[in-house]
C-alpha positions as CSV (number, residue, x, y, z in Angstrom):
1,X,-0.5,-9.1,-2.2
2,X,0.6,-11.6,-4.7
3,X,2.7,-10.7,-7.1
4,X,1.1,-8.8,-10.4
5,X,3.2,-8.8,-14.2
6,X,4.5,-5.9,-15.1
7,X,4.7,-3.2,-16.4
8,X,1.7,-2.3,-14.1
9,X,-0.8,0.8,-14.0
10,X,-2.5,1.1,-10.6
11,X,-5.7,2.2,-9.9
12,X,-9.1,0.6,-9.0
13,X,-11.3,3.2,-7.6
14,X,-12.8,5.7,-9.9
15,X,-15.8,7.3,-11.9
16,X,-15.5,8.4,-15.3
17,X,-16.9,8.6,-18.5
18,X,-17.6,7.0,-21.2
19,X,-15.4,7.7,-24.5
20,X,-16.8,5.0,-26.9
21,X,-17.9,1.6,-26.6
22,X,-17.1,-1.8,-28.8
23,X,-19.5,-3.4,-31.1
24,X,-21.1,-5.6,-28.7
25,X,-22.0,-3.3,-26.0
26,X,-25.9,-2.2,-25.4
27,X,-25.8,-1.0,-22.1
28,X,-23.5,1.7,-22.3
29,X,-23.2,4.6,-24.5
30,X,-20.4,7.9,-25.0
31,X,-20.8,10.6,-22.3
32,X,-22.7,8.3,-19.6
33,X,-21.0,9.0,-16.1
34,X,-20.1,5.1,-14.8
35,X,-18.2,3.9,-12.5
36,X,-15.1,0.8,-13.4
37,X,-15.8,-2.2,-10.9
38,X,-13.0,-4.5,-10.2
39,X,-15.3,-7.4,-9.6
40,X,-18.2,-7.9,-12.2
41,X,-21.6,-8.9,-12.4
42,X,-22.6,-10.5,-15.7
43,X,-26.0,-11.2,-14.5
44,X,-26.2,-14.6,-16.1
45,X,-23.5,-17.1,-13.9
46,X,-24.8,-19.5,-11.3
47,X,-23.1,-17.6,-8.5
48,X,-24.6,-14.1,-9.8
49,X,-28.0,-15.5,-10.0
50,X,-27.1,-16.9,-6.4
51,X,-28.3,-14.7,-3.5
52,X,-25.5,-16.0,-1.3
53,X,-22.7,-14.7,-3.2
54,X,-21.4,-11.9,-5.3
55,X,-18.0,-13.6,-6.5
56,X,-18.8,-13.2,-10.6
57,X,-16.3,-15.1,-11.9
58,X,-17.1,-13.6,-15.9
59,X,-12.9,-12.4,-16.9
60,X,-12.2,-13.1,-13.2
61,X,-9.1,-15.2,-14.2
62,X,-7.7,-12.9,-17.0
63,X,-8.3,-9.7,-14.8
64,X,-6.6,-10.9,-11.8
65,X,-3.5,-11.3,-14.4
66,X,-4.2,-7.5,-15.9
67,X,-5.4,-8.3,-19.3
68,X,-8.6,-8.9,-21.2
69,X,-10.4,-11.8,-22.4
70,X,-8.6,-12.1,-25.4
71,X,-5.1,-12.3,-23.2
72,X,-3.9,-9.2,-24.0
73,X,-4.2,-5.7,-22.7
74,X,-5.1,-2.2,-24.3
75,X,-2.2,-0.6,-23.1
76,X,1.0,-0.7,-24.4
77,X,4.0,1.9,-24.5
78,X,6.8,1.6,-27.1
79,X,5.2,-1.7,-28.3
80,X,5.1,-2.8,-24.8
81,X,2.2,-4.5,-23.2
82,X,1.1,-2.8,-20.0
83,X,-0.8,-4.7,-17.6
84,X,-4.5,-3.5,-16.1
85,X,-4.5,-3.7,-12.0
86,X,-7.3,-5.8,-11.7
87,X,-8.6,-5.2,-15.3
88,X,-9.0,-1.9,-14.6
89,X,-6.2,1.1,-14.0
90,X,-7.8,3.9,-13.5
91,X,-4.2,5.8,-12.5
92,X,-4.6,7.4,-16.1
93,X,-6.8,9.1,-18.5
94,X,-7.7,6.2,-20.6
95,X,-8.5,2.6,-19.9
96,X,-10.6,0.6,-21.3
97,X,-12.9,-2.5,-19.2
98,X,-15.2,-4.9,-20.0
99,X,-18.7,-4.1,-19.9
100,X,-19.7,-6.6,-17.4
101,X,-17.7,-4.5,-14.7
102,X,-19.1,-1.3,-14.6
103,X,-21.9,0.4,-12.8
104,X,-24.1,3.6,-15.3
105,X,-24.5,6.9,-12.4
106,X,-26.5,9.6,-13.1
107,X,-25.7,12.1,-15.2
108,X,-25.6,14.2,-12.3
109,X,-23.5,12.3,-10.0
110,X,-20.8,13.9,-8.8
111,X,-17.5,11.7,-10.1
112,X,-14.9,12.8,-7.5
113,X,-17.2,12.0,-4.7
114,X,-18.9,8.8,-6.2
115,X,-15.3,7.3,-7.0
116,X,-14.8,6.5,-3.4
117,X,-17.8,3.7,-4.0
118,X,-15.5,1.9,-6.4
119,X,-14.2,0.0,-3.7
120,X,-13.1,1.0,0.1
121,X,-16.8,3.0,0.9
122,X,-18.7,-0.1,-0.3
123,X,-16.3,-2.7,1.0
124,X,-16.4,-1.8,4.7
125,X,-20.5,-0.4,4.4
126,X,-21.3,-3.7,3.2
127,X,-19.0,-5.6,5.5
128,X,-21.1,-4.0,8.7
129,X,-24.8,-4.6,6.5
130,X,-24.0,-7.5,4.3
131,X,-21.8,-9.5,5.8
132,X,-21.5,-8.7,9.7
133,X,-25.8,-8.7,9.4
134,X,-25.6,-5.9,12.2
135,X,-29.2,-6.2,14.4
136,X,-30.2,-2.6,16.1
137,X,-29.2,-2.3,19.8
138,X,-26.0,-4.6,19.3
139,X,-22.2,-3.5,19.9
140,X,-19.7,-3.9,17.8
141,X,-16.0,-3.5,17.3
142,X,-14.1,-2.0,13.9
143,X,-10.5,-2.8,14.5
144,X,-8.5,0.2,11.5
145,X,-10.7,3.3,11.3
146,X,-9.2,3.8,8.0
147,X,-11.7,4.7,4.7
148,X,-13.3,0.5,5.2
149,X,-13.3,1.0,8.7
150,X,-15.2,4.2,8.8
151,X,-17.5,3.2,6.5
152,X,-18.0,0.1,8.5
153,X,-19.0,2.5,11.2
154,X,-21.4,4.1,9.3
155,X,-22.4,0.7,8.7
156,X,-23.2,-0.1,12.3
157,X,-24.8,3.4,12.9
158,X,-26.9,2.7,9.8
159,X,-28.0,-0.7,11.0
160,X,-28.6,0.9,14.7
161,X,-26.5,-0.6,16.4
162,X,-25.9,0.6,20.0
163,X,-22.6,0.8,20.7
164,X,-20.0,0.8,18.3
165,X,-16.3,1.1,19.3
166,X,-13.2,2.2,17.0
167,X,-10.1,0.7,17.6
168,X,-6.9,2.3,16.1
169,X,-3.3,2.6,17.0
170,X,-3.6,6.6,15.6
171,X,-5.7,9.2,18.2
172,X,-6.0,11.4,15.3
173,X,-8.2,9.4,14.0
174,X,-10.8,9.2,16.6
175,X,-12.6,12.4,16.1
176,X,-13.6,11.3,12.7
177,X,-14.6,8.0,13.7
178,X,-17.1,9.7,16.0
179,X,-18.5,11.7,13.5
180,X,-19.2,8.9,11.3
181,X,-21.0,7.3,14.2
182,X,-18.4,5.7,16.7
183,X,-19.5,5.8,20.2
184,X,-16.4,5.7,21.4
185,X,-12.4,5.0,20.7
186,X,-9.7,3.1,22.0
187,X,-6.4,2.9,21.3
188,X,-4.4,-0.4,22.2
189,X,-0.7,0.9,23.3
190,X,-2.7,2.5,26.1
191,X,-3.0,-0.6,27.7
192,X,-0.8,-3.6,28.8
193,X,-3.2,-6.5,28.2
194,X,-4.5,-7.8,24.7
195,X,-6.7,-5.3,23.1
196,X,-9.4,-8.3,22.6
197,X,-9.4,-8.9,26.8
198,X,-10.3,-4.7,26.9
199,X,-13.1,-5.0,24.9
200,X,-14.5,-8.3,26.2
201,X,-14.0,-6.4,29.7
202,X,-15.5,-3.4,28.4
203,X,-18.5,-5.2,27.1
204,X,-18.9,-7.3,30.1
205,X,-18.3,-10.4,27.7
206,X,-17.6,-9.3,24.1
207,X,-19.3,-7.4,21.2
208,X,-22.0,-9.0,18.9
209,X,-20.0,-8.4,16.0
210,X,-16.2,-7.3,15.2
211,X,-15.3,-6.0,11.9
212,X,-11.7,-6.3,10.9
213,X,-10.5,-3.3,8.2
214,X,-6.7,-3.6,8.5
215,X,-5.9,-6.7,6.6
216,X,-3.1,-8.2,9.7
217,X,-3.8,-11.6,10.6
218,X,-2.8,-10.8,14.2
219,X,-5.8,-8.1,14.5
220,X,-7.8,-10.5,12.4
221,X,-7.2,-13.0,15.8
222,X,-8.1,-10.2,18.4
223,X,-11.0,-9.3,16.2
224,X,-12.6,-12.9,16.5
225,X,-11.5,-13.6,20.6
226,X,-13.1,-9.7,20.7
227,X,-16.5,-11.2,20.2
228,X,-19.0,-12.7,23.0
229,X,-18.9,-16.3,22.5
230,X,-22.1,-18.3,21.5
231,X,-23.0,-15.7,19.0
232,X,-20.6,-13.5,18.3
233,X,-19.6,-12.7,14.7
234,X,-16.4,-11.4,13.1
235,X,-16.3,-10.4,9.4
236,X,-13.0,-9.8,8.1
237,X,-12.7,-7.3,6.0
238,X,-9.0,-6.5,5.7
239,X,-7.1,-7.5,2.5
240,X,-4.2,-9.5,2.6
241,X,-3.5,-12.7,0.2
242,X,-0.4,-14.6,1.1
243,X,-0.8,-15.0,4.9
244,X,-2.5,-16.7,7.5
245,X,-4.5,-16.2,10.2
246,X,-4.3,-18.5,13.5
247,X,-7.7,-19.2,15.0
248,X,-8.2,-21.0,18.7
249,X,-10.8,-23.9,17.6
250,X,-12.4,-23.4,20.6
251,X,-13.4,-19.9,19.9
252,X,-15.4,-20.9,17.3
253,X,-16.4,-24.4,18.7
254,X,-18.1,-22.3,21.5
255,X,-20.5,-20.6,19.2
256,X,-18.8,-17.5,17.7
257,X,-19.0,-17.3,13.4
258,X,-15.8,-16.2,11.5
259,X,-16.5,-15.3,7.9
260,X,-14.9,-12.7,5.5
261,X,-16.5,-10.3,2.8
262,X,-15.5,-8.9,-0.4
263,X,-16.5,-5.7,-2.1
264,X,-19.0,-6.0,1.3
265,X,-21.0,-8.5,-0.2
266,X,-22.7,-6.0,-2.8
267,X,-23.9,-7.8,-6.4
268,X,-21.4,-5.0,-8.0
269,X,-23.1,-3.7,-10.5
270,X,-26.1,-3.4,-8.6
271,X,-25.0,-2.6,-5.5
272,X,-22.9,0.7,-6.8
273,X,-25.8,2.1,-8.4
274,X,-27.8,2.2,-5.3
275,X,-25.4,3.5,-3.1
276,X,-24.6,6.3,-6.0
277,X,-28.4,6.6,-5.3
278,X,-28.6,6.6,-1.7
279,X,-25.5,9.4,-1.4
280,X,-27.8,11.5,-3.7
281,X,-30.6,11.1,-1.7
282,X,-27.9,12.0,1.2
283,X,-28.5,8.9,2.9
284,X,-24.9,8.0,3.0
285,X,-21.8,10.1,3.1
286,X,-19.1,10.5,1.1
287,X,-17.5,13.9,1.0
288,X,-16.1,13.7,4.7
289,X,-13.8,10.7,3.6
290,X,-12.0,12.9,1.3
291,X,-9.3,14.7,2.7
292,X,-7.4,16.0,0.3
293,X,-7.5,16.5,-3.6
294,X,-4.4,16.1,-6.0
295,X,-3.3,16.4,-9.7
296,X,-2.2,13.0,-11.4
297,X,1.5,14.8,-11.3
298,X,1.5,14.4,-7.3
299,X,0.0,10.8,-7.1
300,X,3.3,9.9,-4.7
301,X,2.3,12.7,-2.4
302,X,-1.1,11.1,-1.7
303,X,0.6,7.6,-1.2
304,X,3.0,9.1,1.4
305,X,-0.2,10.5,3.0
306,X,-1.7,6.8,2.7
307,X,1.5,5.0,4.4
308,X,1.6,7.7,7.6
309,X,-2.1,7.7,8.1
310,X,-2.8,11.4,7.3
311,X,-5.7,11.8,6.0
312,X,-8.6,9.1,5.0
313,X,-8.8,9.3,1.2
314,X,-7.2,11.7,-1.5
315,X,-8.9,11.8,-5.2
316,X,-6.5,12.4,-7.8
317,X,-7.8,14.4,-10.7
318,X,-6.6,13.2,-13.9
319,X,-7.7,16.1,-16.5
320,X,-6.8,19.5,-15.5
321,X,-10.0,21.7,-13.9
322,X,-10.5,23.3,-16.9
323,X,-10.7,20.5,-19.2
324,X,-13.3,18.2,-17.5
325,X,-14.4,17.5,-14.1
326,X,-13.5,13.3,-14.3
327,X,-11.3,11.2,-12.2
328,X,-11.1,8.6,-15.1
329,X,-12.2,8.4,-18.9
330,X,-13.0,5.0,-20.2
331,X,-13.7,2.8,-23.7
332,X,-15.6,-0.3,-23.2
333,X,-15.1,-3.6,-24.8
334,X,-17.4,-6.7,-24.6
């Protein structure tokens, strides 16, 4: 990532409440259940009122640099501003966001299962249905069967697809990628060529689309030469913002679309609240991407889990059990 000011305090996928709102704010009230988005929706820009994009750009500039719209932040310690991670930090118990990026849930949404749609769920969901535009009967490829990747798979079983293949460098992860809908796994160190010539070979030419969830340049390529040419379509999905990616023109002179995705193409605002909706109506999961549960207190503990690959997602708890059941508590300002 690029570099961030800080003082910093992480965090960008959560549900909370609502503790009190600012002057200006009508759409929210104290004790609705919402969930923070990192990218907002203000409803009234050219590129929201656009169906071919979801990039709101309302605070984009000032959030990307962890403040507000005024320039400065709402947390401080000692007299110290503290920056918001991408206007948001939801790493405590308090934070406060503008009200043009966050999504009202029902009341009786459950928050430490809805968090996960705060950003990794929808991302790779929407990459597959969005973005990738999966048709029924087509085979794909998700290359990192991480929390985007196996939503991605969902994704692809949602849209029907007919063959969907996970590719990860971790076996462990291959039983869970079946059970969101993979039809089968592969791992790349079990074989001497280029991952992308297996699957073309194993596809008898390519898959229809390849979804990219790992955010390497160098999977991003295999992704893209994984795909049949004349049609095929990679969506990359994967974040990473200071390198590149190198790209054989003639793979995409011969007919094959490259294209990337964020937040999975979902209008934010919007697009949370139905798939809060759709998970009540259990038409998407949720609970079997969380692995584990932690206290605030052991926050490293869940990133060591994140940097060896065990497990898919940990929610961190950031009132004790008695106290409240939310992952976040928030104050809006407009």
């Amino acid at each position: 990532m690029k570099f961030r000011p800080f003082p910093l305090v992480l965090g960008h996928e959560a549900a909370g409440i609502v503790e009190s709102v600012g002057p200006e704010v009508t759409k929210f009230s104290p004790g609705d259940k919402v969930i923070p988005l990192f990218l907002p929706q203000c409803g009234e820009c050219d590129r929201c009122q656009s169906p071919k994009t979801n990039h709101c750009r309302k605070n984009w500039a000032h959030t990307q640099r962890g403040v507000m719209a005024d320039g400065t932040s709402r947390i401080t310690h000692q007299s110290q501003q503290v920056y918001q991670f991408l206007g948001v930090s939801s790493f405590s118990q308090y934070t406060v966001v503008p009200d043009t990026s966050l999504a009202k849930i029902p009341s009786n949404a459950p928050l430490d299962k809805v968090c996960l749609l705060g950003c990794g769920v929808s991302t790779g969901y929407g990459a597959a249905l969005n973005a990738g535009k999966i048709e029924k009967d087509s085979s794909c490829a998700v290359f990192g069967l991480g929390a985007v990747g196996l939503a991605a798979i969902m994704g692809c079983q949602a849209a029907q697809a007919k063959r969907i293949i996970g590719v990860d460098i971790n076996p462990d992860k291959f039983e869970k990628a079946k059970m969101f809908g993979a039809t089968e796994c592969v791992n790349p160190q079990d074989y001497s060529k280029p991952i992308q010539d297996v699957l073309v070979e194993m596809t008898e030419g390519g898959v229809d689309c390849a979804l990219e969830c790992v955010g390497s340049p160098v999977i991003m390529s295999a992704a893209l030469e994984s795909t049949k040419d004349a049609w095929g379509t990679c969506v990359i999905a994967g974040w990473s913002e200071t390198e590149a990616m190198s790209v054989n023109v003639e793979k995409i002179l011969m007919g094959r679309t490259l294209k990337g995705t964020y937040f999975g193409d979902w209008k934010s605002v919007d697009g949370v609240s139905k798939l809060v909706e759709d998970y009540m109506n259990n038409k998407l999961k949720l609970d079997e991407f969380i692995t584990n549960n932690l206290p605030l207190d052991q926050i490293n503990v869940a990133f060591e889990h994140m940097k060896i690959g065990k497990g898919i997602r940990t929610v961190i708890s950031l009132w004790p059990e008695e106290a409240s059941d939310t992952v976040a508590t928030l104050k809006m300002n407009q």
